[in-house]
N, C-alpha and C positions, 0 to 999 in steps of 0.2 A: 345277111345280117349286118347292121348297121354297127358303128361304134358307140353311140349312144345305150343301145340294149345291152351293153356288157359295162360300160366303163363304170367307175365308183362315182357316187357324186357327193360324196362325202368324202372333202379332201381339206389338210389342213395346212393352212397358208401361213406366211411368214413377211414379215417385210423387207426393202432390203438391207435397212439396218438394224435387222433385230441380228445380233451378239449371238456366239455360238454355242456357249453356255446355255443361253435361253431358248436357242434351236435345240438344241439337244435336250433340254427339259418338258419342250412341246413332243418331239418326237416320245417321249418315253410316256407323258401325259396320256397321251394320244395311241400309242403304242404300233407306231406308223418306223417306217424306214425313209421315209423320203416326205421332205415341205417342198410345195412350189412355194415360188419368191412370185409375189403380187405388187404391182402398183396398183395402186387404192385409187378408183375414180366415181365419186362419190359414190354409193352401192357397189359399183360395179367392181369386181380384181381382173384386171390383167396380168396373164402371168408372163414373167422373166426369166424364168429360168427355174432347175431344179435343183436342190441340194439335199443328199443320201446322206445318211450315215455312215455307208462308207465315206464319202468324202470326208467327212470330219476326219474318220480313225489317220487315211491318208493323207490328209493336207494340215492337221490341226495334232494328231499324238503322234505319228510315224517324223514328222519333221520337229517334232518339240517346238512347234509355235505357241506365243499368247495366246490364249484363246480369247483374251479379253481386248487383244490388237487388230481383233477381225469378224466382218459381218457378211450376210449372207452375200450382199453384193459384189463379197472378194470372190466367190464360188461362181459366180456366172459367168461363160466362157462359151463362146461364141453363140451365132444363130437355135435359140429355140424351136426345137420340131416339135409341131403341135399335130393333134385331126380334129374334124369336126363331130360332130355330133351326128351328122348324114354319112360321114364316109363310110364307104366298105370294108367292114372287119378284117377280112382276109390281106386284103392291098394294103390296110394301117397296118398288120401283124408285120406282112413281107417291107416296109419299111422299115419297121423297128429293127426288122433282121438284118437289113445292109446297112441301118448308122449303127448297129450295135445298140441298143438302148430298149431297158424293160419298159419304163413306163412312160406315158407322154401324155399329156395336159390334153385336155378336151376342149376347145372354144365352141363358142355361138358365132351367132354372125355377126354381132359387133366385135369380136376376138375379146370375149368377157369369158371366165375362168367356170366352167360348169361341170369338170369332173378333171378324172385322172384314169386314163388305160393300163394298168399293169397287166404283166404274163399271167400274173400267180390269177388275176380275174377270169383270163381266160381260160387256164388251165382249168381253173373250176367249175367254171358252166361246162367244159367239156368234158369232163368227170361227171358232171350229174347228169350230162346227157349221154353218155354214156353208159351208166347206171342204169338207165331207163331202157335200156336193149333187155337186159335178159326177165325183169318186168313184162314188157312184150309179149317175149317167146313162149312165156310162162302162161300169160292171160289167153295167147292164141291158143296153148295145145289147152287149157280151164274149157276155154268158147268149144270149142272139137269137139272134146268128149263131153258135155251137155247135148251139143245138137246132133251128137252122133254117138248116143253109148255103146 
């Protein structure tokens, strides 16, 4: 399975100087835990990096900072891991597991911004496919006892 068939492509961006206040008013808007931070090339978003709502509560209420002395481009810190939209589910999951990180930006091939991978995405196609086992078992023994009462 690819990354593309699981990732959200409905993801909401930020720039890097929208203010954290209005990050956090998008997040609630939106009702999202995490903006990627975009640089804007005409249509296209490049993403920079991610900003959580945890980071606010930790970098912006746990420190008593301004929140009006800081934008999203104070929260971006080091190298962005990205996947493609081709890569292998499994292999993107087992990276997210060794940098530690839930969710990760989706590129295209010009590295334009086309989704976002979270756990909580995969957790739930594997719930539903899951779900679909005892479904199954159910319709097999149904088939059985028709063609063999």
């Amino acid at each position: 399975m690819r990354v593309g068939e699981v990732c959200n492509r409905a993801v909401v961006v930020a720039a890097p100087e929208t203010g954290v206040v209005e990050a956090a008013q998008l997040m609630r808007e939106y009702h999202v835990g995490t903006l990627v931070v975009v640089e804007r090339d005409g249509a296209q978003a490049r993403p920079l990096g991610i900003v959580t709502d945890r980071d606010l509560v930790i970098e912006v209420l746990a420190k008593e900072a301004a929140p009006e002395d800081l934008a999203m481009e104070d929260f971006i810190t080091g190298e962005l891991i990205t996947a493609t939209q081709d890569d292998d589910l499994l292999e993107t999951l087992g990276r997210m597991r060794s940098e530690g990180i839930r969710r990760m930006p989706v590129i295209g091939d010009q590295g334009e911004l086309v989704g976002i991978l979270s756990v909580d995405d995969v957790l739930e196609m594997l719930a539903e496919a899951i779900g679909q086992v005892p479904q199954l078992v159910r319709r097999q023994q149904t088939a059985e006892i028709t063609r063999r009462p």
